[in-house]
C-alpha positions in Angstrom: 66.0 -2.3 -163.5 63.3 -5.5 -163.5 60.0 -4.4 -162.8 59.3 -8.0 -162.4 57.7 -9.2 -158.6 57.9 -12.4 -157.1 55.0 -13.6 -155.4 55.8 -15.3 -152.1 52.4 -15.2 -150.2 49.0 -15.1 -151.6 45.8 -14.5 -150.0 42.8 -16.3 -151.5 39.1 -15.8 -150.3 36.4 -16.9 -153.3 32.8 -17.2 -153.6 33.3 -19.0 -156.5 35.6 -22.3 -156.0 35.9 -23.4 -159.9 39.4 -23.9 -160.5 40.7 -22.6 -157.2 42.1 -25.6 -155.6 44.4 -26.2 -159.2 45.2 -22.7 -159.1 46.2 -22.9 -155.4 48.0 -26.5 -156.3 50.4 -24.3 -159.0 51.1 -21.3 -156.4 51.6 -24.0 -153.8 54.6 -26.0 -156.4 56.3 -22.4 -157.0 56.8 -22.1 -153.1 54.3 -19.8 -152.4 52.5 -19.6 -148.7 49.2 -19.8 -148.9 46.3 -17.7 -146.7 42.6 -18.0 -146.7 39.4 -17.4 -145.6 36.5 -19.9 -144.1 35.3 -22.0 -146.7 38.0 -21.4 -149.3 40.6 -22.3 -146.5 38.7 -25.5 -145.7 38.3 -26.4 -149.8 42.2 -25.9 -149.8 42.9 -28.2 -146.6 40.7 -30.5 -147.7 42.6 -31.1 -150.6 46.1 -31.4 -148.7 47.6 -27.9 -150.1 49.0 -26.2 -146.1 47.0 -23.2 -146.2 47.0 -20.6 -143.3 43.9 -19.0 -142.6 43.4 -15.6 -142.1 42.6 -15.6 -138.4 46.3 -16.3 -137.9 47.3 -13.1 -139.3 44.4 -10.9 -137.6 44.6 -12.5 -134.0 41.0 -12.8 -134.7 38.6 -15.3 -135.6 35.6 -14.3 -138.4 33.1 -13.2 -136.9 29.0 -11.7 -137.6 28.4 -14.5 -139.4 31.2 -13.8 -141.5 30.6 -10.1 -141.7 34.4 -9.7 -140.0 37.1 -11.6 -141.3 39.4 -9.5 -143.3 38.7 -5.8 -142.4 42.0 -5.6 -140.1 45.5 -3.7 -140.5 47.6 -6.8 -140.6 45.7 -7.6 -143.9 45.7 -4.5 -144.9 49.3 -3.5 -144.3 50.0 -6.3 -146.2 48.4 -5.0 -149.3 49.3 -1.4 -149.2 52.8 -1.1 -147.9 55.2 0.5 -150.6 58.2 -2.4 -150.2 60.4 -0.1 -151.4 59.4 2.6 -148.6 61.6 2.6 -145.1 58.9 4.0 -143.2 56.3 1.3 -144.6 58.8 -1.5 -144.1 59.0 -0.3 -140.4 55.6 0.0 -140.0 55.2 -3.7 -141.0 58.1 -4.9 -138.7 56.7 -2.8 -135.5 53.2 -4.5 -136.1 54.1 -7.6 -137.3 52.6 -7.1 -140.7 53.4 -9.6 -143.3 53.5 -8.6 -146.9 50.8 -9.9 -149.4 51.9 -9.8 -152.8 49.1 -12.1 -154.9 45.7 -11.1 -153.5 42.7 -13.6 -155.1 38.9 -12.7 -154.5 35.9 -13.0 -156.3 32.8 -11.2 -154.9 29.5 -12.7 -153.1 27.1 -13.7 -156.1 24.7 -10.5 -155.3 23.7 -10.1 -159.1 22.8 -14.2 -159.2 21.2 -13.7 -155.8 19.3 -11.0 -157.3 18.5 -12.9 -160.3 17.0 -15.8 -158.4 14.6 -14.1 -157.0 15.5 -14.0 -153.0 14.3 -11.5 -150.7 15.9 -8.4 -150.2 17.7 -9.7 -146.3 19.4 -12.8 -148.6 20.0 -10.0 -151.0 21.7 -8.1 -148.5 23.9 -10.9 -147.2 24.9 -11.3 -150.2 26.3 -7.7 -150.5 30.2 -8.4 -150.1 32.3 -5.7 -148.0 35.5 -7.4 -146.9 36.0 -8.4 -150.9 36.3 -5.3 -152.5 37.9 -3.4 -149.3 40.8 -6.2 -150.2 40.1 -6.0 -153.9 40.8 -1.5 -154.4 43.8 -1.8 -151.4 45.8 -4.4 -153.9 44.5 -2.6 -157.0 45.9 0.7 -155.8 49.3 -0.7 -154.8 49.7 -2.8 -158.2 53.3 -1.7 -157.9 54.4 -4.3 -155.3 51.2 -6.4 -155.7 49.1 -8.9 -158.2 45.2 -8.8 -157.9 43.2 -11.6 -159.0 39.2 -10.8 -159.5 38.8 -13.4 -162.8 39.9 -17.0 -162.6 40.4 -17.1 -166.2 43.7 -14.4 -165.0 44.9 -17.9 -163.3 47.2 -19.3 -165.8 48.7 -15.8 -166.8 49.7 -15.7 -162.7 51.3 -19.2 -163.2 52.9 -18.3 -166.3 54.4 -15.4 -165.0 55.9 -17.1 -161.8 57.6 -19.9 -163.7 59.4 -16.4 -165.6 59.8 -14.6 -162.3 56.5 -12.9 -161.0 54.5 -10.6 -162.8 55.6 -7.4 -164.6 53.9 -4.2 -163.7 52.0 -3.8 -167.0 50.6 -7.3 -166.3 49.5 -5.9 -162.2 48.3 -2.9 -164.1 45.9 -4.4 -166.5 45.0 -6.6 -163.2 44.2 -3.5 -161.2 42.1 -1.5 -164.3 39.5 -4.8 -164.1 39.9 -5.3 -160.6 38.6 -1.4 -160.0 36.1 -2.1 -163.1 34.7 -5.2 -161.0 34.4 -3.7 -158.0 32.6 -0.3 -160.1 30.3 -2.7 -162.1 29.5 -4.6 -158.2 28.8 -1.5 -156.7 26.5 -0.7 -159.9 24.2 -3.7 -159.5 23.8 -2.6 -155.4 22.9 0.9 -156.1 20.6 0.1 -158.8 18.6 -2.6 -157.0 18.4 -0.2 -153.7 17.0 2.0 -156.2 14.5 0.1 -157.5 13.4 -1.2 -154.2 13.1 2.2 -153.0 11.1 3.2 -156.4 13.7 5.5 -156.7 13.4 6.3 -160.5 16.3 9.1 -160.6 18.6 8.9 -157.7 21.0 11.8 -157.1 24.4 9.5 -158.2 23.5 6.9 -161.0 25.9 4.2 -161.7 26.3 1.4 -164.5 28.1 -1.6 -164.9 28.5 -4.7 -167.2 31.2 -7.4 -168.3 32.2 -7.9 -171.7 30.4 -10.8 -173.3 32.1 -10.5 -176.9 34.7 -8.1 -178.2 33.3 -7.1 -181.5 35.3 -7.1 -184.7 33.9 -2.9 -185.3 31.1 -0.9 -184.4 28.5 0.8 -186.5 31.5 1.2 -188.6 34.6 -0.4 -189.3 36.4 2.3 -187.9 34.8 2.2 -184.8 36.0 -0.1 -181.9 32.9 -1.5 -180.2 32.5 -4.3 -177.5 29.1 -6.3 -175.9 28.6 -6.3 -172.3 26.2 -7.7 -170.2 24.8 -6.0 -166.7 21.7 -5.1 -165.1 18.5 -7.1 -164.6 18.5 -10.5 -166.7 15.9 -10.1 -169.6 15.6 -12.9 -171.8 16.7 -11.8 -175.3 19.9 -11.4 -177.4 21.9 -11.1 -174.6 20.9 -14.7 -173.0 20.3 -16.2 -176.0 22.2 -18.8 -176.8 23.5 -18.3 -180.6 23.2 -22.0 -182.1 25.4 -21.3 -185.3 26.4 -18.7 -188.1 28.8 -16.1 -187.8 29.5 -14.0 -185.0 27.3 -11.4 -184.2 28.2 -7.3 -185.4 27.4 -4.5 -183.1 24.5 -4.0 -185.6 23.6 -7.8 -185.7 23.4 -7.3 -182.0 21.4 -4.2 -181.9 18.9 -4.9 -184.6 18.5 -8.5 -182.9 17.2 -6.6 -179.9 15.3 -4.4 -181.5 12.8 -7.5 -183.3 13.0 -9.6 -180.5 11.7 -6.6 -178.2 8.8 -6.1 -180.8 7.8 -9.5 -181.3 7.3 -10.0 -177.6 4.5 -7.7 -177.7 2.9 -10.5 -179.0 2.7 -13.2 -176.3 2.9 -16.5 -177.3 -0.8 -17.1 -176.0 -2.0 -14.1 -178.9 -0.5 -16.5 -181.8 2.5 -16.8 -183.9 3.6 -13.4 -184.8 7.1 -12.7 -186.7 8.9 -9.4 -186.8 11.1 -8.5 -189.5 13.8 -5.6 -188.7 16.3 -3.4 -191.0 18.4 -1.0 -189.3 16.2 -1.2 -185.7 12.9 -0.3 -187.6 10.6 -2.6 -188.6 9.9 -3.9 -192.5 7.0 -6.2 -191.4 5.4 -7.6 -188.5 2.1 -9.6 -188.5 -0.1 -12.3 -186.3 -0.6 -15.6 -188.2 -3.0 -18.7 -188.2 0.8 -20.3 -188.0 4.5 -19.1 -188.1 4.2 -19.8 -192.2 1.6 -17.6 -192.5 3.3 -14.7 -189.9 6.2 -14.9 -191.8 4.7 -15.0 -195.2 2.5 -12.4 -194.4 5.3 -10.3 -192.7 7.1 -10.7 -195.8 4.7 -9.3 -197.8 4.9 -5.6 -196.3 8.1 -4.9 -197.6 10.3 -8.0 -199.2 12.7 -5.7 -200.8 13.8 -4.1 -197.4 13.6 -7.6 -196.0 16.7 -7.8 -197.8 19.6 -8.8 -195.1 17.5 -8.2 -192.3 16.6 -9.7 -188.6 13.8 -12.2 -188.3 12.0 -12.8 -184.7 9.5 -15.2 -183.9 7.6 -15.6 -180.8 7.2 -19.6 -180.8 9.5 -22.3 -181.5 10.7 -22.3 -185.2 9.3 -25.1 -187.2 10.5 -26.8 -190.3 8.2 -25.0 -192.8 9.0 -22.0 -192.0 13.2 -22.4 -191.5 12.6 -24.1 -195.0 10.8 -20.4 -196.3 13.6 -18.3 -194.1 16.4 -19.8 -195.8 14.9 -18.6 -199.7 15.8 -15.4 -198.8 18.9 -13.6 -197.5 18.9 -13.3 -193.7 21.5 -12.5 -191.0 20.2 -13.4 -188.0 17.0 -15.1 -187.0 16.1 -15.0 -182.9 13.3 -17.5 -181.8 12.5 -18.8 -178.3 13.0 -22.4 -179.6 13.9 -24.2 -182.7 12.4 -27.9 -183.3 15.7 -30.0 -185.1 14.0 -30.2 -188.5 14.1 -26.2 -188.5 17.4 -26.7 -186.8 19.1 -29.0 -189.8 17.4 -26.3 -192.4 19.4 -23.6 -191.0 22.3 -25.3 -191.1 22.2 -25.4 -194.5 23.3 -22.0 -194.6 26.5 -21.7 -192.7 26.9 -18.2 -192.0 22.9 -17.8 -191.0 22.9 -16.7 -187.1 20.5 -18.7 -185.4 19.9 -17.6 -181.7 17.3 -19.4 -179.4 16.5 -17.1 -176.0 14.5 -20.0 -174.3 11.6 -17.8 -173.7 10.5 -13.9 -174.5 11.2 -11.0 -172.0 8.0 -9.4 -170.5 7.1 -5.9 -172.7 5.6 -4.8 -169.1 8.7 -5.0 -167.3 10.7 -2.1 -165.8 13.8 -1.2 -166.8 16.5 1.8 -167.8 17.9 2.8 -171.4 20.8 4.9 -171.6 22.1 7.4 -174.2 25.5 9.8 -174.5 25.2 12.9 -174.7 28.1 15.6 -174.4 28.8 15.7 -171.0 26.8 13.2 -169.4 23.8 10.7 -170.5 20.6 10.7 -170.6 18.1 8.2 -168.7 15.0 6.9 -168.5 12.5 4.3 -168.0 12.3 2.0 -170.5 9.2 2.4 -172.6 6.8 -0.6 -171.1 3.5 1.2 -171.5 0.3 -0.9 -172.9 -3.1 -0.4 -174.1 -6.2 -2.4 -173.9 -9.2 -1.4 -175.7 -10.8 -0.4 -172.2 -8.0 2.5 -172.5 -9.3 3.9 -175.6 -11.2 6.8 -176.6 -13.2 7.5 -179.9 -13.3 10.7 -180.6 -15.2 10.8 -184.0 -18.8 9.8 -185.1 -18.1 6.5 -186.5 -16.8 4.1 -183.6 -14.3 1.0 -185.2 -15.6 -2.0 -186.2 -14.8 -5.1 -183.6 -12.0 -6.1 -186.9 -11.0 -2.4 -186.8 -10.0 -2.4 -183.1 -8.5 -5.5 -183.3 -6.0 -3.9 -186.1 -5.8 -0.6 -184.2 -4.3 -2.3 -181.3 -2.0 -4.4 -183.1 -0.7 -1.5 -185.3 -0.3 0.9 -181.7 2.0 -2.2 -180.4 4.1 -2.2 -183.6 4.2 1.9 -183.3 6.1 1.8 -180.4 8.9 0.0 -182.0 8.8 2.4 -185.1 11.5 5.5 -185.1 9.6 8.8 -184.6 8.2 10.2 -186.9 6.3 6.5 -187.0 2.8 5.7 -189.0 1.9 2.5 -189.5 -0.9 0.9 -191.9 -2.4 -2.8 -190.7 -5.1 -4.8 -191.9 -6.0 -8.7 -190.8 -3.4 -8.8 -188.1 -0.1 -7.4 -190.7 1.5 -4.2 -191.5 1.1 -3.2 -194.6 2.7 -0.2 -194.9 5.4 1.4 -192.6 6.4 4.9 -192.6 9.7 5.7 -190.0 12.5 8.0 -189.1 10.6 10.9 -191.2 11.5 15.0 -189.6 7.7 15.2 -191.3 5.0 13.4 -189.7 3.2 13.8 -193.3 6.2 12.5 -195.0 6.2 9.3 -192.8 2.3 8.8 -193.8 3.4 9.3 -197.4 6.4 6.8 -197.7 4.3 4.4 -195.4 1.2 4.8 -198.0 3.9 4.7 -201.2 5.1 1.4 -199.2 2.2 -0.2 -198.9 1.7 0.6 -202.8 4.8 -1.4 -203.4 4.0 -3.9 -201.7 1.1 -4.2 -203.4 2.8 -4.4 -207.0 5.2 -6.7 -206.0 2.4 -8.9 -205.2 0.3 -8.6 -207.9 -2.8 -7.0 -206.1 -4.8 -5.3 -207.8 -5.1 -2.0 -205.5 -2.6 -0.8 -202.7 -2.5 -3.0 -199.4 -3.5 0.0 -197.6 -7.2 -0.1 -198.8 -9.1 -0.9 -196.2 -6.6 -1.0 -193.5 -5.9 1.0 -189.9 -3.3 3.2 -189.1 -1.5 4.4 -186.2 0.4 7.5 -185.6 3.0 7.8 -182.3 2.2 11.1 -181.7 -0.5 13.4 -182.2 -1.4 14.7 -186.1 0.0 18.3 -185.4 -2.2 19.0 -188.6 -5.2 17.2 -190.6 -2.9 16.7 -193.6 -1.3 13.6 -192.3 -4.7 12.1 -191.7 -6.4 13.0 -195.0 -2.9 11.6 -196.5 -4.2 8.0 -194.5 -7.5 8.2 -195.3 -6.4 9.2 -199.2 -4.4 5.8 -199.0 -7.4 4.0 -198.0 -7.4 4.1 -194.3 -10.9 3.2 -192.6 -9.8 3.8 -188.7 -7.1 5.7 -187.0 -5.2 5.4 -183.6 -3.2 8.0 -182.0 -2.1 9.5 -178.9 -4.7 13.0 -178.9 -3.4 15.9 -177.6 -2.9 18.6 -180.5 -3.7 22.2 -179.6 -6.2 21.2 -182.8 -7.1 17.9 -182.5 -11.0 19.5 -183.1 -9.3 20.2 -186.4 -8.4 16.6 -187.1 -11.4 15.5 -185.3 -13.6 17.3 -187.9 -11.6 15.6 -190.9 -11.7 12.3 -189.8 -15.6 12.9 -189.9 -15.5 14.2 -193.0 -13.3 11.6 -193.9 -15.6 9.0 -192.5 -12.6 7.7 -190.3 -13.1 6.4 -187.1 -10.6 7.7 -184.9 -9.4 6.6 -181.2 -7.3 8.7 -178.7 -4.7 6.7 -176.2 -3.4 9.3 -174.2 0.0 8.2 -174.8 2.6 8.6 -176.7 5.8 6.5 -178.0 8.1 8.7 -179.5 11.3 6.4 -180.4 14.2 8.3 -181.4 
């Protein structure tokens, strides 16, 4: 027995039009009678396609500005009547119902209401009701009836009508997205009436997004793994638009976030600043008199991890340094801009990923990250806290000298984007040494120092990079032996958070060290 349906009345009600009236056109030359709503119905009119609107099935015009059009049983009946149910079918004869068998809706714009800007009564009015009422009533009886949430589903309706109708595995993967819309919509309300209640942890918390890219594998080839977008814009590797080179991996994408998010701690008013990223920690980040010099001293920390890795800038990439880019092996590089000299460089190397965001996301702004655990997920605020100097505490003899704090601040910026256990050595505005991931907050100070020793080699200097420099700790120094590793290394100054049942201990060794220290009172453990 056929599972196929034929489709001989559709009821279309879109907020957005694009392709509507040709879709309608195709319905309309496979003899199917056409319903709609207010401006849709007037679009369809307009265009000289006979297209009943929904009043005539209600008995009742719209009405609260719209509010009321489709909530009634005769649209409803149509939807959810089993056709193959005797009761049903004399339900719909007693009342006059007329089956629906192709629903078509797309939702009020709230999340590009939202976006803009508006207020939160245009936010409101932009909150759909009668949509997804329709939307879940044809989803659920997908046995007897299409749903349309998508108009790039169009042509597969058309397709299937010159065979027929649709079969019921086509209604069911209609139905699966048309209840994943309608989840993903509902999402976007909840979380904005969270956040303009300042409701950080609501009692239900829901997520939604739409795949942007269906990924060829995950962390792993034998992982299946897919991008989706949702939630408040942010200007980054989701927006950005990716000029050329190869698609994007799952780790592409998530070590793409990961320096773009670091390198917009460094406003474009600071200076040109580039961050250099292998497997989401940071090889080398630094300010510069110019993007050359960011990058080259960037670079310098650690050009052997450099190796394959994710460059970000925070100013429009220029010819000179495209040209220095391209000498060694890169996978992506994500800039606000790119001048057409830098762009022609990069386009010397066809498989280079060049992705321009148009401008860099706030580091201040609020926002959610998400993680699986068994069971459930955890959440939380994203991490937007910032320091000025005002904020800062010395704690030791010695205060920093005006360079000092200059480095201090710049390596506590970078520490937040450095896996836990992080340390971090900077001196003239550039990491020198970086130290991550470590179970050991000694071990990080070690690898970070042994780093910065490298680096130093590779170079040709004549004593490690870390002579002389700052270093910053996310967390507290449980124990002095971590510091008197820094200060062994040739640390002069030290930032961290303070809080150590002996931080009198460490206290007394950075004295005796000769260190200046500072306390920030907060920590940015990044696991």
């Amino acid at each position: 027995m056929s599972d196929k349906k034929p489709i001989t009345r559709a009821l279309l009600s879109v907020s957005d039009k694009t392709g509507i009236v040709d879709f309608a056109s195709a319905l309309a030359d496979h003899g199917v009678e056409l319903v709609s709503t207010g401006g849709t119905a007037k679009l369809l009119q307009d265009a000289g396609l006979a297209c009943r609107d929904v009043s005539e099935l209600t008995g009742f015009p719209e009405m609260m500005d719209g509010r009321v059009k489709t909530l009634h049983p005769n649209v409803h009946g149509g939807l959810l009547a089993i056709r193959d149910n005797d009761a049903h079918v004399a339900a719909m004869h007693a009342h006059n119902i007329v089956a629906i068998d192709l629903l078509v809706v797309n939702l009020y714009p709230f999340e590009a209401t939202v976006a803009s800007g508006a207020d939160a009564e245009t936010c409101i009015e932009n909150i759909d009701i009668g949509g997804p009422a329709m939307i879940r009533a044809a989803a659920k009886n997908h046995n007897d009836v299409a749903v349309v949430v998508d108009n790039d589903d169009y042509q597969a309706i058309i397709d299937g009508l010159a065979n027929g109708g649709t079969d019921l595995a086509q209604r069911q993967r209609l139905a699966q997205k048309a209840y994943a819309r309608t989840a993903a919509y509902d999402a976007e309300i909840s979380n904005w009436m969270a956040a303009q209640l300042d409701v950080a942890m609501p009692a239900y918390r829901a997520f939604g997004g739409q795949l942007q890219q269906s990924l060829r594998y995950g962390e792993n080839p034998h992982q299946q793994a897919g991008f989706y977008v949702g939630g408040p814009a942010r200007a980054g590797v989701a927006t950005a638009q990716q000029v050329q080179g190869k698609e994007l991996s799952y780790n592409n994408i998530n070590d793409t976030d990961a320096a773009y998010e670091l390198v917009a701690e460094f406003g474009a008013d600071i200076g040109p600043a580039c961050a250099i990223i292998k497997h989401a920690n940071p090889c080398g980040v630094a300010l510069g008199s110019s993007l050359p010099d960011a990058f080259a001293k960037a670079l310098r920390c650690d050009p052997v991890s450099a190796f394959g890795g994710i460059i970000a800038m925070n100013q429009t990439l220029d010819e000179t340094t495209a040209k220095a880019i391209t000498e060694i092996f890169t996978e992506v590089i994500i800039a606000p801009d790119a001048d057409a000299a830098a762009r022609e460089i990069i386009a010397g190397k066809k498989n280079l990923r060049l992705l321009l965001a148009g401008s860099l996301p706030n580091p201040g702004d609020r926002g959610m990250t998400i993680r699986n655990v068994a069971g459930g997920f955890l959440v939380q605020n994203r991490d937007n806290g910032q320091l000025t100097e005002t904020a800062l505490t010395c704690v030791t003899k010695r205060q920093p000298s005006a360079t000092e704090m200059q480095d201090l601040l710049f390596a506590w910026r970078v520490a937040k984007h450095v896996k836990s256990n992080a340390i971090i050595y900077a001196k003239d505005g550039a990491t020198v040494g970086i130290g991550a991931g470590q179970m050991s907050r000694l071990d990080s100070s070690r690898i970070a120092a042994r780093k910065a020793q490298d680096a130093a080699d590779a170079s040709g200097a004549d004593a490690t990079l870390a002579l002389g420099s700052v270093v910053a700790s996310d967390a507290f120094f449980p124990f002095a032996d971590g510091l008197l590793s820094a200060a062994e290394a040739g640390a002069t100054a030290v930032i961290q958070p303070g809080g150590s049942i002996r931080d009198d201990e460490v206290i007394a060794a950075a004295d005796d060290a000769g260190l200046a220290m500072v306390f920030t009172g907060m920590r940015h453990f990044r696991h």
